[in-house]
N, C-alpha and C positions, 0 to 999 in steps of 0.2 A: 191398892196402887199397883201399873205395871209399869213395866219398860215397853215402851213402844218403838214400834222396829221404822224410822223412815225410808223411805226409799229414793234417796236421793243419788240420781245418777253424774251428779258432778259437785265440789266444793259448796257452791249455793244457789239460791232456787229463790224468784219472786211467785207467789201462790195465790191466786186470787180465790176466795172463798165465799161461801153461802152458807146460809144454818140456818135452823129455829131453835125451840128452847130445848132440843134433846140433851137431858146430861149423859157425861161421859164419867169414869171414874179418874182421883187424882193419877197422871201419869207422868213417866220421865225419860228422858231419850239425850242423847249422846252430842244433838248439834244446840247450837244456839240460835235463837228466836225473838224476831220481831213482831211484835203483831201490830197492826196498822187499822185504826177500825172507819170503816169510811160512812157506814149508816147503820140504824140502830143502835141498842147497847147490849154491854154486855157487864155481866160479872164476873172480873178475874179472881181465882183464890193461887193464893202462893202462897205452901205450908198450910200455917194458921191463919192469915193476913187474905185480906179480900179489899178489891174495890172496886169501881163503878166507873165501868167506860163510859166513854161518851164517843161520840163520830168526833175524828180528828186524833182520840188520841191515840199516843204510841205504848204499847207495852212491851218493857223487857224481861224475858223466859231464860233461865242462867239453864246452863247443859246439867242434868242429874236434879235440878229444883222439880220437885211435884208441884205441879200445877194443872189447872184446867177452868175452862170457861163454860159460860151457859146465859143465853138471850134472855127477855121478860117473857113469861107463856105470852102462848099465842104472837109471838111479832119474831121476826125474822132480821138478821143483819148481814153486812157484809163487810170484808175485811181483806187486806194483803198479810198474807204472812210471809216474813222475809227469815228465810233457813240455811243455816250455813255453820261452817266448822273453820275452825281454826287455821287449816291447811288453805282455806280461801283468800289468805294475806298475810301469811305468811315470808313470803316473794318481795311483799312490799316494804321498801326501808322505812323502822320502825313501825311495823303491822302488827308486831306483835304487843303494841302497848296502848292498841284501838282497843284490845279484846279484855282487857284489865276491867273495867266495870262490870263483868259479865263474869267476873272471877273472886274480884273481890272489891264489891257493892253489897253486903249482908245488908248495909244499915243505910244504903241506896235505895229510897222509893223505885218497882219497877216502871213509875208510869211518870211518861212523860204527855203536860197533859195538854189540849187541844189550843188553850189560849198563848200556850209557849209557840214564839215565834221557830225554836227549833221542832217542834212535832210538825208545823206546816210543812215546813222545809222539807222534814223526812217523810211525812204524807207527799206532799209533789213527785218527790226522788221518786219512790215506789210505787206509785200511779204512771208515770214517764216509761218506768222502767217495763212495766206490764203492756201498755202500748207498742213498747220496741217490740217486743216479742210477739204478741198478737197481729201487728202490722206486717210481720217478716224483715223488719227493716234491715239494710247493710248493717253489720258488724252491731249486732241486737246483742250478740252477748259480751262485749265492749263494753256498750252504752250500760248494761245490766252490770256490770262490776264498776263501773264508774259511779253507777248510781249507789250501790252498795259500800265504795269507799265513802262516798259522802254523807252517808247516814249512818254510817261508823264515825265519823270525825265531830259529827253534832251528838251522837251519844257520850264520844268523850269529854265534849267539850259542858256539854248540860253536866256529868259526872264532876266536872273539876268544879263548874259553878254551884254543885248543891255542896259540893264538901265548901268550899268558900263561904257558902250560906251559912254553915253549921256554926259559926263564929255569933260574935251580936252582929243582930242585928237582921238575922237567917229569917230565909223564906221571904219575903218581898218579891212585887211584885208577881210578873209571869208565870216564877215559881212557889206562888205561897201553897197550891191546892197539893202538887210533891212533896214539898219540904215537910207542910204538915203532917202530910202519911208517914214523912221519912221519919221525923219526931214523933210521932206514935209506936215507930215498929221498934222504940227503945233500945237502939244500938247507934254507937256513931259511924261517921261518913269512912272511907276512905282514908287513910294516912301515907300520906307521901313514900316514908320509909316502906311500908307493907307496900305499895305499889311497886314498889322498885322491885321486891323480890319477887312480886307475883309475874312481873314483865319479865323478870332474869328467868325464872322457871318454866314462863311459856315458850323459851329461847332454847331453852337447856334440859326438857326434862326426858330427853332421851340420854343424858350425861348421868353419871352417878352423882348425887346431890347431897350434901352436909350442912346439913340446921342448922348447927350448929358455928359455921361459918358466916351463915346468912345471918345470922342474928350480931355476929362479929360486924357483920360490914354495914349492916342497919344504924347502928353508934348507939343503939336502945341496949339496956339489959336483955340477959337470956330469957330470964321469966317474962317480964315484959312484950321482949317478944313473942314468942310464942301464944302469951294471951293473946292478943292485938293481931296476931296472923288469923287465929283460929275465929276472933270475932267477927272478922272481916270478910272471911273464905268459907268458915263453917268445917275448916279442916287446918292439922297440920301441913309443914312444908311437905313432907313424904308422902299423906295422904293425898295431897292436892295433883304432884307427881303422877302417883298411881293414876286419877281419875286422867290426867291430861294423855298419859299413857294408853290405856282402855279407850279412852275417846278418840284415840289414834288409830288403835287398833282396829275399831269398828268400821273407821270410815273406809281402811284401807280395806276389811272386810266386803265392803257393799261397791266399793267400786274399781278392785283388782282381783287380778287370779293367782296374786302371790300365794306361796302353802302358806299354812298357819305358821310352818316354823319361822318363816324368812317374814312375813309380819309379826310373831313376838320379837326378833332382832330387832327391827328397823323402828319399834315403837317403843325400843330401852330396857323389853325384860331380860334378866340376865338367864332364864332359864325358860324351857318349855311350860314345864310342871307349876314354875311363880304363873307361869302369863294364864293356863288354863285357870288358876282357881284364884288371882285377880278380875281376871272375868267376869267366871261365871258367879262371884261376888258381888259384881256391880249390875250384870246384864241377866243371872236368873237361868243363865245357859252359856254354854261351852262353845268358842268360837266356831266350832264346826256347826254347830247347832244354829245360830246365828247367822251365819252364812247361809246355811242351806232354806234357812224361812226369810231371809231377803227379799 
């Protein structure tokens, strides 16, 4: 497995794509990721977990999740990938509680899948959005973050409907071919309370941060919480921090010329020394290092 380095020269990026069956190995990178599959198929693996695209559907790539895809031999497909970091709606009141399924959905099927009337909707947005761009149209990168909010607000909204589903009576309809997988990957959905904190942290985690408070304001026991955060996120509230930290770090890496010190500030480390070897912990190399293979 690597870190792969994107090169993304603003917040986020609509990507239209081509491939055949070349595999790649599991990999993992700093922004979050949509993939949009318009023909052929493909095979997603996430972690241990795999599934079977089809044309239409949408899949979600959480920031630091190993994953990677690969066509049937011999056929060929094609795809949008929508790439984009946190700092992309941020701006936006309430932006940062679009990006909660992306943070903690552990036990959220990634695939949203071509018979849901929401993956139409997000296949349109992001076919629309690739036209603005290739057309030169007036204010194309407008229309590209318009289209971007609105295929964030059907991810959340499809997010709230599969934890809904998780009750009796889960998986119907439109969603039964997700819900199913999500019942397979044996974790449950989402829980309100861990949303809350995960939205507070994606707000705050340039702030000093105490667990131990958050589990206060949850209304759950300690123990409790802290299982139920980590089932969710696949990390403590500090570890989650850190990664939202470093994921800071990087973007601000690839697309400023601040020094390394004045981006460990601005991304919450309290020290030079924490920020280098949180890093090169998650990324396999030292932010100068990083920077410099951009």
């Amino acid at each position: 497995m690597y870190v792969e380095r994107l090169h993304l020269t603003r917040s986020f990026s609509f990507i239209p794509v081509t491939g055949s069956d070349e595999e790649h190995d599991l990999h993992v990178h700093d922004c979050l990721e949509i993939g949009v599959l318009l023909r052929g198929e493909l095979t997603y693996r996430f972690g241990d977990r795999t599934y079977a695209g089809r044309p239409g559907d949408a899949f979600l790539c959480r920031p630091f999740e190993p994953h990677w895809s690969y066509a049937k031999p011999g056929e060929t497909f094609g795809a949008i990938l929508i790439l984009f970091t946190p700092s992309a709606v941020r701006a936006v009141p309430g932006g940062s509680r679009l990006l909660v399924p992306f943070y903690a959905g552990r036990g959220l099927a990634p695939l949203l899948p071509a018979s849901s009337p929401r993956a139409a909707r997000i296949r349109e947005a992001a076919e629309a959005a690739v036209r603005a761009k290739e057309a030169g149209e007036a204010a194309a990168e407008t229309r590209q973050f318009a289209a971007l909010l609105g295929i964030l607000l059907e991810v959340h909204d499809f997010a709230a409907e599969s934890a809904g589903a998780a009750g009796p009576g889960a998986a119907a309809g439109a969603g039964r071919r997700a819900g199913a997988e999500a019942a397979s990957a044996g974790n449950a959905l989402p829980q309100t309370e861990i949303a809350d904190s995960v939205g507070y942290l994606l707000d705050r985690y340039r702030e000093a941060v105490d667990g131990e408070a958050l589990a206060r304001q949850s209304g759950m026991g300690k123990s409790r919480y802290f299982e139920q955060f980590r089932l969710l996120t696949g990390a403590s509230p500090h570890e989650l921090v850190v990664r939202l930290r470093v994921q800071d770090a990087m973007d601000l890496l690839r697309t400023t010329d601040l020094s390394v010190i004045e981006i460990a500030e601005r991304s919450g480390f309290q020290s030079l020394s924490a920020f280098n070897k949180q890093f090169k912990a998650y990324c396999g190399v030292s932010p100068r290092g990083y920077r410099n293979g951009r």
